[in-house]
MISE-595516 format. One line per 3 residues: number of its first residue (from 1); for each residue x, y, z of C-alpha. Coordinates in pm, whole numbers, plus 50000, padded with zeros to 5 digits. Layout:
// MISE-595516
NUM> X,Y,Z ~ ... $
***
This chain:
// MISE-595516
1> 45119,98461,27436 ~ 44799,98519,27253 ~ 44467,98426,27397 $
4> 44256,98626,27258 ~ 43951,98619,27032 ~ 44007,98519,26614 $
7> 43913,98853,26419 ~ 43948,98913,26054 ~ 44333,99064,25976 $
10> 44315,99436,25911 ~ 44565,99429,25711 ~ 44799,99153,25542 $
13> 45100,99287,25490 ~ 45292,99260,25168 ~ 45615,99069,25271 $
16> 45307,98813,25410 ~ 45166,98787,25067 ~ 45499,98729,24874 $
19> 45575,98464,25190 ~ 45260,98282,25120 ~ 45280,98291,24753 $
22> 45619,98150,24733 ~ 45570,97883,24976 ~ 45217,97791,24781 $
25> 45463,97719,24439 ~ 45734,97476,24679 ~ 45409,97307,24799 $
28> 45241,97233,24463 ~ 45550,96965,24474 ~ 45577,96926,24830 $
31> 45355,96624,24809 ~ 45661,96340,24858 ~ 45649,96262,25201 $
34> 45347,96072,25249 ~ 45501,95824,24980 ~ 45862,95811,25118 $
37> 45760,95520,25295 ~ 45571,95358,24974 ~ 45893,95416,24753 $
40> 46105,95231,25046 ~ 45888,94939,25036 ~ 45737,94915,24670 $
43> 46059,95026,24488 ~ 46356,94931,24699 ~ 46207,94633,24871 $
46> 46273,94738,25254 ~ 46036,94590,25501 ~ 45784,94783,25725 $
49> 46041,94769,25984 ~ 46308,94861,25819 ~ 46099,95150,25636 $
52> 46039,95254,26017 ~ 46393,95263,26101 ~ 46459,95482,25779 $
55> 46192,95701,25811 ~ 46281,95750,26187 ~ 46623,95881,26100 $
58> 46506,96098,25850 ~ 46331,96242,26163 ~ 46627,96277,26381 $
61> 46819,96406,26094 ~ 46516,96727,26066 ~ 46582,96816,26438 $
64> 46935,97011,26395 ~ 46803,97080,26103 ~ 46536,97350,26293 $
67> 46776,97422,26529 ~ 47034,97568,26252 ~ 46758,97698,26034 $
70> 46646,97955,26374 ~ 47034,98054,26451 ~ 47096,98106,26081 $
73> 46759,98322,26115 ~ 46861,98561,26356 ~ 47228,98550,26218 $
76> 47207,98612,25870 ~ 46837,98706,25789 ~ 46543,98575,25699 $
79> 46539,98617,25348 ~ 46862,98422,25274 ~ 46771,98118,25543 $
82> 46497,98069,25338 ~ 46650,98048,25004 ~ 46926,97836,25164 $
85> 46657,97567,25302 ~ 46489,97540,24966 ~ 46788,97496,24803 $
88> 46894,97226,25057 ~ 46531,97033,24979 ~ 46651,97022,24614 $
91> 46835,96712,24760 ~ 46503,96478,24652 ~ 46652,96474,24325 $
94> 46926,96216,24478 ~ 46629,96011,24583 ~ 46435,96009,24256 $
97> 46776,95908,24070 ~ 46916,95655,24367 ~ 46938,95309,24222 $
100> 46976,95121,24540 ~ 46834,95100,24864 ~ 47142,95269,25050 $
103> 47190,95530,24825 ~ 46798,95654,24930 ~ 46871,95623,25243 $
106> 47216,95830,25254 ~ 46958,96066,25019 ~ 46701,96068,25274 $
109> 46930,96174,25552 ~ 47026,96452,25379 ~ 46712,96593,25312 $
112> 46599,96555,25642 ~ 46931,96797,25741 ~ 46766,97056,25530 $
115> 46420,96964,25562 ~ 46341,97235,25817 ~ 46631,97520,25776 $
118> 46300,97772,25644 ~ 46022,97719,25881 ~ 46139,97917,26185 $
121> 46247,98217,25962 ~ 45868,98182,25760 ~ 45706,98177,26093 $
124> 45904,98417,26234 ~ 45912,98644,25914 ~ 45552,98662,25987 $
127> 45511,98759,26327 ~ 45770,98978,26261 ~ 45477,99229,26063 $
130> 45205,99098,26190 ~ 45020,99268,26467 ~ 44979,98949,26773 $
133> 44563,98995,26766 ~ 44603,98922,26372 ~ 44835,98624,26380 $
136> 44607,98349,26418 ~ 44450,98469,26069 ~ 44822,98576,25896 $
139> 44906,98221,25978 ~ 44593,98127,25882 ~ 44621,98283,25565 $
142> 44970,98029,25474 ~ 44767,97716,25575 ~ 44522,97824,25340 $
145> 44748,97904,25054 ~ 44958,97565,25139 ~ 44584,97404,25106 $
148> 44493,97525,24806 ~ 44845,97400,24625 ~ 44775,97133,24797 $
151> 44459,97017,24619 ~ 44688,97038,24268 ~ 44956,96839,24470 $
154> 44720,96603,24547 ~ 44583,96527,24211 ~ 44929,96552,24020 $
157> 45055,96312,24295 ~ 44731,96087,24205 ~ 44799,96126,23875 $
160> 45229,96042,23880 ~ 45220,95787,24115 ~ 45029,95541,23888 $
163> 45381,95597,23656 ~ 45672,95597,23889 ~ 45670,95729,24220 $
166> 46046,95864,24190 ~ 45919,96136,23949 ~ 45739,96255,24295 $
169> 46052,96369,24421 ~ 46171,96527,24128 ~ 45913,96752,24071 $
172> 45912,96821,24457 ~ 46302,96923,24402 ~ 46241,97157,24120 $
175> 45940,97386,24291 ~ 46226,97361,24567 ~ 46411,97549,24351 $
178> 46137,97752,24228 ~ 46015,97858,24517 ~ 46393,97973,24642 $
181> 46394,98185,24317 ~ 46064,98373,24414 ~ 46151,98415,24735 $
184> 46544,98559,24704 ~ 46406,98800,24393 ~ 46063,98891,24571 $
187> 46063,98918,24926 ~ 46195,99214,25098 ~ 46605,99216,25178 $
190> 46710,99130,25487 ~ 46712,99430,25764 ~ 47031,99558,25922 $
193> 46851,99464,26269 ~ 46801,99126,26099 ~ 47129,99059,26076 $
196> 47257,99130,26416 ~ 47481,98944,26586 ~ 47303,98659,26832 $
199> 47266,98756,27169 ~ 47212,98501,27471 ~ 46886,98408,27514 $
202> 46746,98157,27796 ~ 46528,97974,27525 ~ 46542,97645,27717 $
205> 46491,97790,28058 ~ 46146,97933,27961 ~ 45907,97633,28125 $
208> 45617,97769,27939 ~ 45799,97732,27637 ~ 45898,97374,27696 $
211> 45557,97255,27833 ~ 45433,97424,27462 ~ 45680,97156,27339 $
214> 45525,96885,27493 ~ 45183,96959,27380 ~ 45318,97067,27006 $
217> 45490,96740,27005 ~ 45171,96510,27064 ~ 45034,96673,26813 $
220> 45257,96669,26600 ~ 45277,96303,26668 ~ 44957,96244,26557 $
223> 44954,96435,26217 ~ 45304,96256,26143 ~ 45085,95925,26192 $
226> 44855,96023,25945 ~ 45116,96149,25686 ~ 45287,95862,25733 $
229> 45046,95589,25823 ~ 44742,95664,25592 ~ 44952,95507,25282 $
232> 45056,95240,25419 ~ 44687,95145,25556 ~ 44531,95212,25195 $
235> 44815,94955,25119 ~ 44715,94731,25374 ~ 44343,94766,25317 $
238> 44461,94652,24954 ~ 44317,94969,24791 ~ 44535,95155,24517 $
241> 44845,95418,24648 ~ 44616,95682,24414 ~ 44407,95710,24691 $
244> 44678,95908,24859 ~ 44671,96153,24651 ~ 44240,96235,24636 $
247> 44303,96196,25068 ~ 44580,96538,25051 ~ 44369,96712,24769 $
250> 44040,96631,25005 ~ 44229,96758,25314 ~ 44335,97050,25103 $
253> 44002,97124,25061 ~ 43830,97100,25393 ~ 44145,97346,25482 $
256> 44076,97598,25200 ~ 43688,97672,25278 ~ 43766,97562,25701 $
259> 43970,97894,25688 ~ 43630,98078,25708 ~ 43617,97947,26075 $
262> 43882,98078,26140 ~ 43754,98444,26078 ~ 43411,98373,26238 $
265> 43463,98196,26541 ~ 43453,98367,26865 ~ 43684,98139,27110 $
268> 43967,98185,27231 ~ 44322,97978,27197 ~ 44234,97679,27434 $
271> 43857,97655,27337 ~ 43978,97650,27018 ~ 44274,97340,27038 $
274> 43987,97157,27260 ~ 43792,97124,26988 ~ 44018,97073,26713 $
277> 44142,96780,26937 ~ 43764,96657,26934 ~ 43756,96701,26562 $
280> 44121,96445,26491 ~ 43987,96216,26740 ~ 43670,96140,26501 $
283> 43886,96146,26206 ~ 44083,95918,26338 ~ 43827,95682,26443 $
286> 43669,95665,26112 ~ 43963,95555,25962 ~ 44035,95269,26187 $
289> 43705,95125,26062 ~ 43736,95247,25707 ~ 43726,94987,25410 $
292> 43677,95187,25119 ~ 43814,95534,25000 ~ 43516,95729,25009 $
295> 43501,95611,25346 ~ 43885,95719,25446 ~ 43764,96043,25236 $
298> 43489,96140,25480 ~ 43761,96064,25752 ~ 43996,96270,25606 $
301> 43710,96585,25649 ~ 43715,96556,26027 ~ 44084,96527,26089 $
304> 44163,96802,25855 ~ 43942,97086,25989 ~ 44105,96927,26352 $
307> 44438,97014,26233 ~ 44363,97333,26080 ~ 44197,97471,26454 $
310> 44541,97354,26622 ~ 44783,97416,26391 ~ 44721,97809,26386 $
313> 44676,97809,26748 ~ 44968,97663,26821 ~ 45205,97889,26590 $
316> 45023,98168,26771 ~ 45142,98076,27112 ~ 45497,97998,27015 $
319> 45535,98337,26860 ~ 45393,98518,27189 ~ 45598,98353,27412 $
322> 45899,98506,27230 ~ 46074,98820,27282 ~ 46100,98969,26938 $
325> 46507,98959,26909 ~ 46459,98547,26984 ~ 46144,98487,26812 $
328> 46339,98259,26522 ~ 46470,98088,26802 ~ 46180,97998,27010 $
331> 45983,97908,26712 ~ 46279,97685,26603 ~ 46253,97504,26935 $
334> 45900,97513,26937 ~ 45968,97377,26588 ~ 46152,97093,26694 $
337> 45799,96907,26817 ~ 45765,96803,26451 ~ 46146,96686,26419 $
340> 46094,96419,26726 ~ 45708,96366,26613 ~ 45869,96289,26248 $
343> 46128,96029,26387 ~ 45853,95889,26675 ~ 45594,95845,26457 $
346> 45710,95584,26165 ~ 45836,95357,26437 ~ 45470,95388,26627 $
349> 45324,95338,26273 ~ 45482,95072,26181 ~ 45475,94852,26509 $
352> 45128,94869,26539 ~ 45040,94809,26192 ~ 45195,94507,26225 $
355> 45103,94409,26603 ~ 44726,94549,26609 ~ 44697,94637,26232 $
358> 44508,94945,26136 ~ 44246,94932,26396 ~ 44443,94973,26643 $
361> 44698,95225,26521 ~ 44360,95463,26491 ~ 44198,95405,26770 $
364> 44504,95426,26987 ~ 44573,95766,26833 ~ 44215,95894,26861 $
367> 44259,95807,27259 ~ 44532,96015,27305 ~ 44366,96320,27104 $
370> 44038,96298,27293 ~ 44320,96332,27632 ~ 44486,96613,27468 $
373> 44156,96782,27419 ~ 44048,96745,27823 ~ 44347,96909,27926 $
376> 44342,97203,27772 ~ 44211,97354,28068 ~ 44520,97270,28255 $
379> 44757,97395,27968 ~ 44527,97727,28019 ~ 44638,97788,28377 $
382> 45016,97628,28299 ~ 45069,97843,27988 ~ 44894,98192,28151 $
385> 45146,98511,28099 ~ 45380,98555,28422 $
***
């Protein structure tokens, strides 16, 4: 596991670049599932408890989902686990043309199956040629890219959900497809050693790997709740489902030009997630008092460069825990924190929006980051090499 000090990357390597370029085209579209939950409710009719029932199995359905997507990894390459996940994705079409409430759900299921099929063998495809001092940056580098789509996501999804919010998850579908294209003409063919058969690996005996879980999971938790919950509070707050869209372009932003931090400062992993903890806990509280969108806009600042400090570090120690035969398949079960943080979270969203209503579904979640950050001293000694 990597503790040491962010530098700048020497060098990015090319496969990197092509990585990063084609995942920047899927996420120009990837802007649907902050409004999954809108479409339930606005265009189907489903109640908040019944959209947090539906989102909730969309988040069971993403955990085998991982799980396949790091076997298939190590099984049959990177390269064409990719291109088969992004194809899978293509499944929002079915939601943008389902007519009825059960045909989006059956839809929704389905996606979630393939939602997650490429993220261990992107992740993995990086640390693969990436030197373990530069991986905090390399993986840096993809948030930024993802960021900076994301500000054009955020503005076309501004702009398309005042029309019909099914026409987010067809243009979501086609860079899907898009992005597959790239990557199966682009990136480099899949190794012999790539494609070697699966040997037995103690994945879930490794207790350093599983306590990683834990903490990836919480957090993961708590950027779920914002994906999910923001909308719905703009809803509740009475304020127009546009806003959703200027809230991922602003985070997209504060990303983009936050990446600079991530080449200057000096600390290490755990000094690092302590105060991106500090950062989503502010965030977070700002938006439980929030009345107006510039308001949930200065918000969205302080959770955003929060994320951006854990999410790197995080990837970081997943991929240094793993022996470099397995690493698709620790980083798929690494991976998995977002799968049960993506079926946890609409079912915490919901419930509290309607028992405590947006106050308390912020503040709450601000608590529990401000906890997170005081024991990353203790996940210092717990998660030390052996």
């Amino acid at each position: 596991m990597t503790t040491t000090e962010a530098a700048p990357p020497r060098q990015i390597s090319r496969t990197v670049w092509i990585l990063v370029t084609a995942r920047a085209v899927n996420r120009i579209g990837a802007f649907t599932l902050p409004f999954l939950g809108v479409l339930l409710t606005v265009e189907f009719g489903a109640s908040l408890g019944e959209t947090g029932f539906i989102l909730a199995v969309f988040g069971l359905a993403t955990i085998p989902s991982r799980l396949i997507g790091g076997q298939l990894a190590d099984r049959l390459g990177r390269r064409r686990t990719i291109v088969l996940g992004l194809v899978g994705c293509a499944a929002q079409l079915w939601i943008a043309v389902s007519p009825v409430l059960w045909s989006a759900i059956a839809a929704a299921v389905l996606l979630g199956l393939a939602f997650e099929i490429y993220e261990p063998s992107s992740q993995a495809t990086i640390a693969d040629v990436t030197d373990p001092a530069d991986r905090p940056a390399a993986y840096g580098l993809l948030s930024a890219a993802l960021a900076a789509a994301g500000v054009l996501a955020g503005l076309l999804a501004a702009a398309v959900s005042h029309w019909d919010l099914r026409w987010l998850f067809a243009a979501d579908a086609l860079t899907c497809l898009a992005c597959a294209v790239l990557v199966a003409v682009a990136l480099p063919a899949d190794r012999p050693r790539d494609r070697q058969p699966t040997t037995k690996v103690p994945v879930w005996r490794d207790r350093r790997l599983l306590l990683l879980l834990v903490s990836g999971t919480a957090f993961a938790t708590l950027a779920m709740q914002l994906v999910i919950g923001l909308p719905l509070t703009l809803v509740e707050k009475g304020l127009s489902t546009s806003g959703s869209g200027f809230i991922l372009a602003t985070s997209a932003v504060v990303l983009i030009l936050g990446q600079r931090l991530l080449r200057v400062q000096r600390l290490d992993d755990f000094r690092s997630m302590a105060i991106g903890y500090l950062l989503l806990a502010v965030g977070l509280v700002v938006s439980a008092f929030a009345q107006h969108l510039v308001v949930f806009l200065v918000a969205t600042v302080f959770w955003s460069l929060g994320e951006l400090f854990l999410l790197t570090r995080y990837l970081t120690q997943a991929s240094g825990l793993a022996p470099e035969h397995a690493r698709a398949r620790y980083l798929a079960v690494f991976g998995l924190s977002w799968g049960v943080a993506t079926a946890i979270a609409p079912l915490t969203v919901t419930r509290l929006l309607e028992s405590t209503g947006p106050e308390g579904l912020w503040l709450s979640s601000a608590a529990v980051a401000v906890v997170l950050a005081a024991l990353q001293p203790w996940f210092r000694t717990r998660l030390a090499p052996a």
